[in-house]
Short mmCIF file of the C-alpha atoms (twelve columns), coordinates in Angstrom:
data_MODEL
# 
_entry.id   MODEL 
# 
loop_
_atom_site.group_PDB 
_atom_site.id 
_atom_site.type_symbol 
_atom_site.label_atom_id 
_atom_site.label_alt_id 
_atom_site.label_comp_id 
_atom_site.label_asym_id 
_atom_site.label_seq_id 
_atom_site.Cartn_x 
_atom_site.Cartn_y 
_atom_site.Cartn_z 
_atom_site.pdbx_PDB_model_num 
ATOM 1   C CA . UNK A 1   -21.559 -12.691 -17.187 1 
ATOM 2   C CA . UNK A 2   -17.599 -11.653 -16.948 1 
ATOM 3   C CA . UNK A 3   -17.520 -9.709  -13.630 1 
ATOM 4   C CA . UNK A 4   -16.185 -6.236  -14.442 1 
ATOM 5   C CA . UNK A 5   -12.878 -4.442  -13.515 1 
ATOM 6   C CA . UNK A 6   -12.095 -1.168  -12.343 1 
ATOM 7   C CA . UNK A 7   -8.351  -0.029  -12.054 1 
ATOM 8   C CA . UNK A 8   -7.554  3.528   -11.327 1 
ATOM 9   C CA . UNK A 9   -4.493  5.219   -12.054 1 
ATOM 10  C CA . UNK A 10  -3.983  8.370   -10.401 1 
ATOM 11  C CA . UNK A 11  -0.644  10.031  -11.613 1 
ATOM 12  C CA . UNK A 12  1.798   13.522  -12.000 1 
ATOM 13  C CA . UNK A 13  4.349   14.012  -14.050 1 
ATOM 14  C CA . UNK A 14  5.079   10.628  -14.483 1 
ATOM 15  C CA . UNK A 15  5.319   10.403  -18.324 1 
ATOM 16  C CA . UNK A 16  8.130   8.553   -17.943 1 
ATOM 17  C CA . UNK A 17  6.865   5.982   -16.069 1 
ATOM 18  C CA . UNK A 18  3.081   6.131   -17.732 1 
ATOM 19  C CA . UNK A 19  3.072   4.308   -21.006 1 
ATOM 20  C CA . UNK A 20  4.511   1.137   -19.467 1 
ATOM 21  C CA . UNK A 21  1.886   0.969   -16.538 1 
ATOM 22  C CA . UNK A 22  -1.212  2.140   -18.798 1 
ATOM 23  C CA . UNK A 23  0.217   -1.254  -21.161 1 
ATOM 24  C CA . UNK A 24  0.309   -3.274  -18.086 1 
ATOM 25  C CA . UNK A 25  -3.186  -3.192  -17.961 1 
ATOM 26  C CA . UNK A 26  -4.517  -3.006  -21.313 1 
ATOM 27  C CA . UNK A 27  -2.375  -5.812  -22.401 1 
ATOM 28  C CA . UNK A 28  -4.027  -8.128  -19.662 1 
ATOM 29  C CA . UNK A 29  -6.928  -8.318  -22.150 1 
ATOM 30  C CA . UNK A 30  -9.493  -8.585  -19.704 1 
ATOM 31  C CA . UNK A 31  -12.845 -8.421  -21.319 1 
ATOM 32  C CA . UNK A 32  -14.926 -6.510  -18.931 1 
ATOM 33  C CA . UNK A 33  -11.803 -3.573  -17.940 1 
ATOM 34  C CA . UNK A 34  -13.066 -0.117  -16.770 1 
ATOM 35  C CA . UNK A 35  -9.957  1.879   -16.772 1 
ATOM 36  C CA . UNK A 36  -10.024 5.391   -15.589 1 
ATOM 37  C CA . UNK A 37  -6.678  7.693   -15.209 1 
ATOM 38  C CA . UNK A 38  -6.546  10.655  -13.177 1 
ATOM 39  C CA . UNK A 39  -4.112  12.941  -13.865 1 
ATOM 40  C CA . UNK A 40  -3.181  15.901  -11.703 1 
ATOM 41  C CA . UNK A 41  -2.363  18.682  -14.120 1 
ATOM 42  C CA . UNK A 42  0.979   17.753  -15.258 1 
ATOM 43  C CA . UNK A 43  3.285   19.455  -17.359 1 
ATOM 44  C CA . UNK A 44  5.322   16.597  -18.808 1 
ATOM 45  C CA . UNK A 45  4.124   14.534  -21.859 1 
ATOM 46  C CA . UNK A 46  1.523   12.478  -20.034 1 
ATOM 47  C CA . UNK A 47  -1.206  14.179  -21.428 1 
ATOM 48  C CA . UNK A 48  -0.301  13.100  -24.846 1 
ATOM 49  C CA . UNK A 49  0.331   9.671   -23.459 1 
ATOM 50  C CA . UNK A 50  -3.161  9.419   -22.196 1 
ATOM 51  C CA . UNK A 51  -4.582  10.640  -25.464 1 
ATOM 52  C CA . UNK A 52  -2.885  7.978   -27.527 1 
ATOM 53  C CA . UNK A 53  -4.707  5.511   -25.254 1 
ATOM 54  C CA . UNK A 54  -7.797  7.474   -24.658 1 
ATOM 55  C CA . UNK A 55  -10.426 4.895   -27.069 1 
ATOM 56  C CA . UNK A 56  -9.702  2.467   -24.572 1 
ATOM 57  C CA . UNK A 57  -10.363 4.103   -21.069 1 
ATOM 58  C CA . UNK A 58  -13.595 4.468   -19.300 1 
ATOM 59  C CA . UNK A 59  -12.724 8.075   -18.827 1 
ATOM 60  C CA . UNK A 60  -9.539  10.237  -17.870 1 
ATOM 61  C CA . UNK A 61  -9.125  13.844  -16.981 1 
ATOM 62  C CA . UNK A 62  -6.061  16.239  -16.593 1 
ATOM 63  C CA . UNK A 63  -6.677  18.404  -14.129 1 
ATOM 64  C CA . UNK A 64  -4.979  20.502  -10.401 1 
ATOM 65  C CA . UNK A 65  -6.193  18.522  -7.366  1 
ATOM 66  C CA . UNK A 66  -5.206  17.883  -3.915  1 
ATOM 67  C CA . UNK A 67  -2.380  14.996  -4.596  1 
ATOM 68  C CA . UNK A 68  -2.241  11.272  -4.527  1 
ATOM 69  C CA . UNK A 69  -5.502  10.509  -2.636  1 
ATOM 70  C CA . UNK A 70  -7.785  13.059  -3.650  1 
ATOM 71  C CA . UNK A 71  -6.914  11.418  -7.545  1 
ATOM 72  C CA . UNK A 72  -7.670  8.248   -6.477  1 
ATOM 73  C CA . UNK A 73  -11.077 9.620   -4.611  1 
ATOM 74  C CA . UNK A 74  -11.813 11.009  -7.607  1 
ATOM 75  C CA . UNK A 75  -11.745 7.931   -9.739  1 
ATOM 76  C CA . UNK A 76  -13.627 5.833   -7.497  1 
ATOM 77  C CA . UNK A 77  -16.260 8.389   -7.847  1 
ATOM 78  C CA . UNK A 78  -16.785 7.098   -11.113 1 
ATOM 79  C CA . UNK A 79  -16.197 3.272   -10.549 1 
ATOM 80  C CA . UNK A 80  -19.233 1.036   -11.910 1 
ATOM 81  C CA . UNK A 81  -17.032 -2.531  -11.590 1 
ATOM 82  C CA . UNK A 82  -17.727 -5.130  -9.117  1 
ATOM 83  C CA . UNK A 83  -14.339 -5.474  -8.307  1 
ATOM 84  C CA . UNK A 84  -11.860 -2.580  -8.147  1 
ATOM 85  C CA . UNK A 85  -7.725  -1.129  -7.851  1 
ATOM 86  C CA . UNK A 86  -5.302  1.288   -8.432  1 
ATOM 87  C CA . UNK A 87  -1.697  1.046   -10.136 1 
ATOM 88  C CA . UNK A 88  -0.091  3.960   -9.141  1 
ATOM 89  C CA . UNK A 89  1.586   5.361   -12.648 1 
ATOM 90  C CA . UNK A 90  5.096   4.252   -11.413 1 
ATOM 91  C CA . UNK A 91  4.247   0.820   -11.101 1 
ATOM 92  C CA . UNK A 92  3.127   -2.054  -13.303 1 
ATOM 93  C CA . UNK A 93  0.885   -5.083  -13.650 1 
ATOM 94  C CA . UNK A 94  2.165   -8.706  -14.295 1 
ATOM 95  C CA . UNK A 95  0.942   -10.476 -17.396 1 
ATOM 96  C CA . UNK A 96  -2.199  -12.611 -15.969 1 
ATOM 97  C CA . UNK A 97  -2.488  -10.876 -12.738 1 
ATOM 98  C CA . UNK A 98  -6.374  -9.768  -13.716 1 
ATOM 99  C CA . UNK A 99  -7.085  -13.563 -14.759 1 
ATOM 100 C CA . UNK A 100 -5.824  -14.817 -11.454 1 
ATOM 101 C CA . UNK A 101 -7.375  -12.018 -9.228  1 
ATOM 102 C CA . UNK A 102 -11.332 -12.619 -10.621 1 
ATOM 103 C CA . UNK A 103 -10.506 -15.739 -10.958 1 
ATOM 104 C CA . UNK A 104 -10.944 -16.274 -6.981  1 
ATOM 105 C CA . UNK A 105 -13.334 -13.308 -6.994  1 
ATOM 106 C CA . UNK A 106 -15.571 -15.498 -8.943  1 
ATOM 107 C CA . UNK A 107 -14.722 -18.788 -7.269  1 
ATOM 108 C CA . UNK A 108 -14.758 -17.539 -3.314  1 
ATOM 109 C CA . UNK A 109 -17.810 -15.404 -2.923  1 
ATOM 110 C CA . UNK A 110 -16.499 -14.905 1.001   1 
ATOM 111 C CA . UNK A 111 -13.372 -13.285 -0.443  1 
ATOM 112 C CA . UNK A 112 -13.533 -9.683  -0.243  1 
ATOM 113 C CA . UNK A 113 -10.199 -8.181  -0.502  1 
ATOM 114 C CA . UNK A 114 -6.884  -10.118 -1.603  1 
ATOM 115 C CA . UNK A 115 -3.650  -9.524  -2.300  1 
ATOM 116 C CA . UNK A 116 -1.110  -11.118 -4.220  1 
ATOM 117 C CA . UNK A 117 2.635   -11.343 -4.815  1 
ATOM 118 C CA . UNK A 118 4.835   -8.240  -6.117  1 
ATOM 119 C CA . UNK A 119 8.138   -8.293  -7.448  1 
ATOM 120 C CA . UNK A 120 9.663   -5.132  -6.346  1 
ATOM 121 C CA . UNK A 121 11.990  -3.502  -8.679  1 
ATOM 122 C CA . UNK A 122 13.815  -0.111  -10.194 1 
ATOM 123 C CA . UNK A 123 17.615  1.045   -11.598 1 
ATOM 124 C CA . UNK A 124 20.120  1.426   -8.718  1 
ATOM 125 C CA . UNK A 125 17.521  -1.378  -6.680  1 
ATOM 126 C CA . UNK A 126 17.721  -5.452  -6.526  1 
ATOM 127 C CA . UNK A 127 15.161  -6.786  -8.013  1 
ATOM 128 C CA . UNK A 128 13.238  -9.068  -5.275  1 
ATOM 129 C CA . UNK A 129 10.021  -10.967 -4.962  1 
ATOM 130 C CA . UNK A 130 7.886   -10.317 -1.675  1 
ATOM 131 C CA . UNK A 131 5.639   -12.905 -0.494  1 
ATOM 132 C CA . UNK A 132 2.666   -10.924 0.658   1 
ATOM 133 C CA . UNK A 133 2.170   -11.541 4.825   1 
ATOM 134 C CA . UNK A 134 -0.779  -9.755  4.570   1 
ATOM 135 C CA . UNK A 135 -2.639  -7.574  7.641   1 
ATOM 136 C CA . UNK A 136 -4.880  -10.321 9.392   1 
ATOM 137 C CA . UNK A 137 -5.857  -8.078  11.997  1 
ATOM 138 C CA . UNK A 138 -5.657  -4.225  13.266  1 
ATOM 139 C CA . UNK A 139 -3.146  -4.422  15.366  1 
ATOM 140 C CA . UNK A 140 -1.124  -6.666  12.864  1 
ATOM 141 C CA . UNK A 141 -1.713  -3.359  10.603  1 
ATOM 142 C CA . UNK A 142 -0.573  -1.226  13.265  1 
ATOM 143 C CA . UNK A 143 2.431   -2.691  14.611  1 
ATOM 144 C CA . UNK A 144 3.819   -2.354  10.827  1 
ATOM 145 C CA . UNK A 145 3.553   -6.704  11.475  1 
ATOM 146 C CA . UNK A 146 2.038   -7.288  7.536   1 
ATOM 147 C CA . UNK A 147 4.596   -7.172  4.325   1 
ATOM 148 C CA . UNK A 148 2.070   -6.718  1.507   1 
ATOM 149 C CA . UNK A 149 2.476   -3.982  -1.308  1 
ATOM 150 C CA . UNK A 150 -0.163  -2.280  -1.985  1 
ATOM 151 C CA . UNK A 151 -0.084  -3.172  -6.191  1 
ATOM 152 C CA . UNK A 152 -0.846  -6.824  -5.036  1 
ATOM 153 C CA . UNK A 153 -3.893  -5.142  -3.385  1 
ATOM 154 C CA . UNK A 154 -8.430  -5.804  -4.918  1 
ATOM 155 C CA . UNK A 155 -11.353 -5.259  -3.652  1 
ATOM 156 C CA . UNK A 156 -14.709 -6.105  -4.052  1 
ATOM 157 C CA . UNK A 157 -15.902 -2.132  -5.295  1 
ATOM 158 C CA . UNK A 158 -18.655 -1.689  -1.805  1 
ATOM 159 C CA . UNK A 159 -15.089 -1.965  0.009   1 
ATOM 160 C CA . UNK A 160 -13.232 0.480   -2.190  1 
ATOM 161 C CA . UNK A 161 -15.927 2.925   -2.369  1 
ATOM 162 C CA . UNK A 162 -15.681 3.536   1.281   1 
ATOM 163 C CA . UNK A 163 -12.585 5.616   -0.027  1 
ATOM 164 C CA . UNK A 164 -9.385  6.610   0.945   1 
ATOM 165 C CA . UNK A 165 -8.874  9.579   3.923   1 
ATOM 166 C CA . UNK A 166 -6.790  12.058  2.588   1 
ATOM 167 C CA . UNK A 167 -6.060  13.021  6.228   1 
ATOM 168 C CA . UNK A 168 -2.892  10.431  5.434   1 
ATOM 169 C CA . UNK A 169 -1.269  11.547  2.272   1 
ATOM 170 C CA . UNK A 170 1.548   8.676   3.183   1 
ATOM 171 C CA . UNK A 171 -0.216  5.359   4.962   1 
ATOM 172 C CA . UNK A 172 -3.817  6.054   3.369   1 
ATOM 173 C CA . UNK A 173 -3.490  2.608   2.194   1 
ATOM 174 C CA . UNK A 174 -3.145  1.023   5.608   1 
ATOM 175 C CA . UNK A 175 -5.761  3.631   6.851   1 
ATOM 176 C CA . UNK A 176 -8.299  1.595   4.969   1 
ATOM 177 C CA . UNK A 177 -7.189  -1.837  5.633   1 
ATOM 178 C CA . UNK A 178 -6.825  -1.093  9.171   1 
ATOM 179 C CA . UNK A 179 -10.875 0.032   8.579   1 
ATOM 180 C CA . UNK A 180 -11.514 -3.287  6.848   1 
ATOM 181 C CA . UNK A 181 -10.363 -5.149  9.407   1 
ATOM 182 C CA . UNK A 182 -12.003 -3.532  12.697  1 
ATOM 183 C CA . UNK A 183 -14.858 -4.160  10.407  1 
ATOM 184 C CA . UNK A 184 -13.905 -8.283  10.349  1 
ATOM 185 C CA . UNK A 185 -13.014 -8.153  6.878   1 
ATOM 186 C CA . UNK A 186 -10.452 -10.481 5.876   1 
ATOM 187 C CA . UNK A 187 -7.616  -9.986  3.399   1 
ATOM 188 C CA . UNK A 188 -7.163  -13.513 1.623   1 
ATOM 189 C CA . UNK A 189 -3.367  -14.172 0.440   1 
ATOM 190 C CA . UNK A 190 -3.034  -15.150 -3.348  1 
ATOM 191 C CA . UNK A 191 0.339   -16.785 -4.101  1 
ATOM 192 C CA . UNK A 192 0.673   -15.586 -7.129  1 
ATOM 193 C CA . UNK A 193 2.962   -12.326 -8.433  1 
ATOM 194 C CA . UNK A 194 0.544   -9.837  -9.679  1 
ATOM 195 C CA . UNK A 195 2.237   -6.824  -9.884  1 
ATOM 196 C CA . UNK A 196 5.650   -4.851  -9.905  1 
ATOM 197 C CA . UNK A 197 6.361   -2.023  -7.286  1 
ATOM 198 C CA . UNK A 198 9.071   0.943   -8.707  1 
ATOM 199 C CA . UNK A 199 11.670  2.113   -6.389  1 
ATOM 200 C CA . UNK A 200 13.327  5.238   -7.724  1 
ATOM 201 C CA . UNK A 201 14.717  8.576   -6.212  1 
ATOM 202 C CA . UNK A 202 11.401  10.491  -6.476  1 
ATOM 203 C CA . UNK A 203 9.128   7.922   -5.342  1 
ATOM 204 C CA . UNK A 204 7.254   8.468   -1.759  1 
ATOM 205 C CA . UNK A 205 8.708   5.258   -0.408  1 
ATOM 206 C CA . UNK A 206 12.180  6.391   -1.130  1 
ATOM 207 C CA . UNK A 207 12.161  10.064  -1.547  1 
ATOM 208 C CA . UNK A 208 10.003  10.574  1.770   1 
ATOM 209 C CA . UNK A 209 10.442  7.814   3.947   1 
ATOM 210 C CA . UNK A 210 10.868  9.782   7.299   1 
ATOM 211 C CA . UNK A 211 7.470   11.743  6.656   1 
ATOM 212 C CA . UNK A 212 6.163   8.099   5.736   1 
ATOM 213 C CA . UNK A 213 7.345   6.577   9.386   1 
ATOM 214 C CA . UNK A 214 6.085   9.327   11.282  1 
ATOM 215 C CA . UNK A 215 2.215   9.199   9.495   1 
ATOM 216 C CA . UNK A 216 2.383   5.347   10.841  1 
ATOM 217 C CA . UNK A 217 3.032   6.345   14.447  1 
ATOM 218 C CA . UNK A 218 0.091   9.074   14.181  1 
ATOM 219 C CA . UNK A 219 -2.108  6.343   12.307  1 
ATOM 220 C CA . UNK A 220 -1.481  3.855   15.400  1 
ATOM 221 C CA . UNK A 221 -2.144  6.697   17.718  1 
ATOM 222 C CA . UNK A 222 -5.262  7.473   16.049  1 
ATOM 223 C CA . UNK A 223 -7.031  4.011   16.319  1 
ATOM 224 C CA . UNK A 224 -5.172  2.719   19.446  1 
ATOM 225 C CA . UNK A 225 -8.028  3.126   21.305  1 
ATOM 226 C CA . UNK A 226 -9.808  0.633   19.184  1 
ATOM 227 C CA . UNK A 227 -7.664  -2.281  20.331  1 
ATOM 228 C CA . UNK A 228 -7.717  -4.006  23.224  1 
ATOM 229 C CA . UNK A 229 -5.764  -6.015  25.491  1 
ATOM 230 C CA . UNK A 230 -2.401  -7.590  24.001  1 
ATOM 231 C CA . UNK A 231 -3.364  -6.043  20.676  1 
ATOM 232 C CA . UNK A 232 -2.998  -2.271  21.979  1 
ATOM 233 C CA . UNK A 233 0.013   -3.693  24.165  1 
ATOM 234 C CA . UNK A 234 1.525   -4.576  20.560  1 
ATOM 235 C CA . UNK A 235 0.741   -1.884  18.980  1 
ATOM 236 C CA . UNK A 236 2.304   0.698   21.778  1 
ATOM 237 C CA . UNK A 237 5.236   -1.702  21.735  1 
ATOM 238 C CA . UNK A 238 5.863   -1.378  17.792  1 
ATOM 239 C CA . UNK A 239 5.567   2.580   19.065  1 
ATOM 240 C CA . UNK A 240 8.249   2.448   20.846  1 
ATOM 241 C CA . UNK A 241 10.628  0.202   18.890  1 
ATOM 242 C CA . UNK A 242 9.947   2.822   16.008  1 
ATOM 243 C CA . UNK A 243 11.081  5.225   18.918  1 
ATOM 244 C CA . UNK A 244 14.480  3.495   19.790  1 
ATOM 245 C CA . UNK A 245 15.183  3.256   15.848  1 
ATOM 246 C CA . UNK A 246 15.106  6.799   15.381  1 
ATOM 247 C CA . UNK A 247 16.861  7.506   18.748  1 
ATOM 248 C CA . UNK A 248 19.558  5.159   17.263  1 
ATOM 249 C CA . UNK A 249 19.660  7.252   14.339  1 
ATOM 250 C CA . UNK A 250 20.022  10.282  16.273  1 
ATOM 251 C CA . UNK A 251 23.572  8.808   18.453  1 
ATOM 252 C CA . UNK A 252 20.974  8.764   21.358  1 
ATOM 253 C CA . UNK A 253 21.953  5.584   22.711  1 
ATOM 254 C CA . UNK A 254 19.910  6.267   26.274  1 
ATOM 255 C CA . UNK A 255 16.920  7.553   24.602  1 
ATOM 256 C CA . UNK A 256 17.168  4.251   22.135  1 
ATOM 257 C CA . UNK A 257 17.572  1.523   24.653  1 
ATOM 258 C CA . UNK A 258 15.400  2.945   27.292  1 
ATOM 259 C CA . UNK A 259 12.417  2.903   24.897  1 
ATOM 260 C CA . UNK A 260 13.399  -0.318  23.735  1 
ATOM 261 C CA . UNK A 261 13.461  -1.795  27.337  1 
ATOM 262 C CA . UNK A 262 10.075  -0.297  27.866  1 
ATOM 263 C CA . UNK A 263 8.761   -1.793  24.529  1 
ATOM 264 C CA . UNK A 264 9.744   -5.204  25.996  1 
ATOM 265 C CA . UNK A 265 8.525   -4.593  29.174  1 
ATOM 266 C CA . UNK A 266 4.751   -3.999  27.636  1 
ATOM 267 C CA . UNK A 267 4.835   -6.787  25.411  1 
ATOM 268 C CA . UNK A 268 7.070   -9.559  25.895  1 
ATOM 269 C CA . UNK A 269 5.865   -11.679 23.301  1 
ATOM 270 C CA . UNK A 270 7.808   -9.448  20.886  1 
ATOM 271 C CA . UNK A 271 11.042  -11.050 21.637  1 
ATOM 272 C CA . UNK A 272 10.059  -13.475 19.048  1 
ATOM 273 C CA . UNK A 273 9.293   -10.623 16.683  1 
ATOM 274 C CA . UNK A 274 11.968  -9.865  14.017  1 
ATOM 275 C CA . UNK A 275 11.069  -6.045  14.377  1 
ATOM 276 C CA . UNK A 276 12.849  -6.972  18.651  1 
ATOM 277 C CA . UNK A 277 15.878  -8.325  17.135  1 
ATOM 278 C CA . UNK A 278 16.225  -5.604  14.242  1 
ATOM 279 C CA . UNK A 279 15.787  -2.759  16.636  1 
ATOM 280 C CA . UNK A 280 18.083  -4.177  18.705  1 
ATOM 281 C CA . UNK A 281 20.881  -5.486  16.140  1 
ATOM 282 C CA . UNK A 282 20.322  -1.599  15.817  1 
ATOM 283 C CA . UNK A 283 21.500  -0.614  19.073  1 
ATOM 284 C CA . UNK A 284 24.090  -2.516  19.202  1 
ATOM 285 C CA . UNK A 285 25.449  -1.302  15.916  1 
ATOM 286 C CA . UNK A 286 25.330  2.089   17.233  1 
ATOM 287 C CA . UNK A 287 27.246  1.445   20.551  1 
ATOM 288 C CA . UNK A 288 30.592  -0.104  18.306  1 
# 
């Protein structure tokens, strides 16, 4: 028996964007799809987008809720597939990216959670492919270590349904991995592109990038007493790089280096880090 898929689409006002990603998956053809959109009330055209499509989706709704998360919490509510994902409504799936996901879902029965390739993309943007790194431990989560977008991103559906915490409206995503992995679940890399992340002017990772960087350092906060040892040393020393970045920002050149030195000071091992030498190219930058 075909395993079956769940993707989840949580979206508003994105009508724009909506038709292309609700293709993206339909057009992968996958035999056993459950496809369920969850839309937030919007007042574009989406609805009518979603109703030209409705025959082939599991089940949709257009309806006020609490954002981004909540959407998503609300589809997996309704998830019956053995393996499940969401495309946000921005963002789009590569042709065969289902195929080669179950395909290892089948094949590795000890794979639990992958991630693949994404091609990031969007008008005013270069377009760019990023070889996932993907989190391989919490304090690789943490210390912002991992490059792995989350539309490269399945799970095996007991993972997903543990849901998302809409505490985190920015790094809910790395909430739950960060979970996963104090749990000793392993992310497997799949070298593949699956997926294509949107960069424009409204979306979180551009629009709201500052609110983004300061969830992170009260996400690490939150489960730094979890790690131990050079992990937690790592983490606090990712802290405080993400410190002297902003100080830098600010002209405060003191304020920058001193966190910077302290950073170093509690975890050497980061001089071989590229986050080190970006900080401090940084810093240097600043003092010209």
């Amino acid at each position: 028996m075909i395993p079956r898929l769940s993707i989840i689409t949580p979206s508003f006002n994105q009508g724009r964007f909506l038709e292309e990603t609700i293709l993206s998956v339909l057009n992968q053809n996958y035999e056993n799809l459950e496809y369920i959109i969850i839309d937030g009330g919007s007042s574009d055209d989406s609805v009518d987008i979603i109703r030209r499509y409705e025959r082939h989706l599991a089940w949709w709704i257009s309806e006020p809720d609490r954002g981004q998360v909540h959407a998503i919490n609300k589809g997996i509510e309704r998830i019956t597939g053995d393996v499940a994902a969401f495309i946000n409504s921005d963002d789009v799936y590569l042709p065969g990216a289902f195929a080669a996901a179950m395909k290892v879902f089948r094949e590795e029965p000890q794979c639990h959670w992958l991630c693949g390739d994404t091609i990031v993309f969007g008008d005013g943007y270069a377009t760019q492919l990023i070889e996932a790194n993907v989190p391989k431990s919490a304090a690789h989560c943490l210390s912002w270590a991992f490059r792995a977008p989350q539309p490269g991103m399945f799970w095996r559906a007991p993972l997903m349904k543990r849901g998302f915490d809409e505490s985190w409206q920015y790094v809910f995503d790395c909430d739950l991995y960060t979970r996963l992995l104090l749990e000793g679940f392993a992310c497997t890399h799949l070298p593949v592109p699956l997926a294509k992340y949107r960069l424009h002017p409204a979306s979180k990772t551009v629009a709201e990038s500052d609110r983004m960087d300061r969830e992170f350092d009260a996400i690490a906060e939150h489960y730094m007493n979890k790690l131990r040892g050079s992990d937690r040393r790592w983490c606090r020393a990712t802290q405080l790089m993400r410190r002297s970045v902003d100080a830098s920002g600010r002209g405060d050149r003191l304020h920058a280096a001193s966190s910077l030195g302290r950073a170093l000071l509690l975890h050497p091992e980061s001089l071989v880090n590229r986050t080190f030498w970006g900080t401090l190219h940084r810093l240097a930058r600043q003092h010209r």
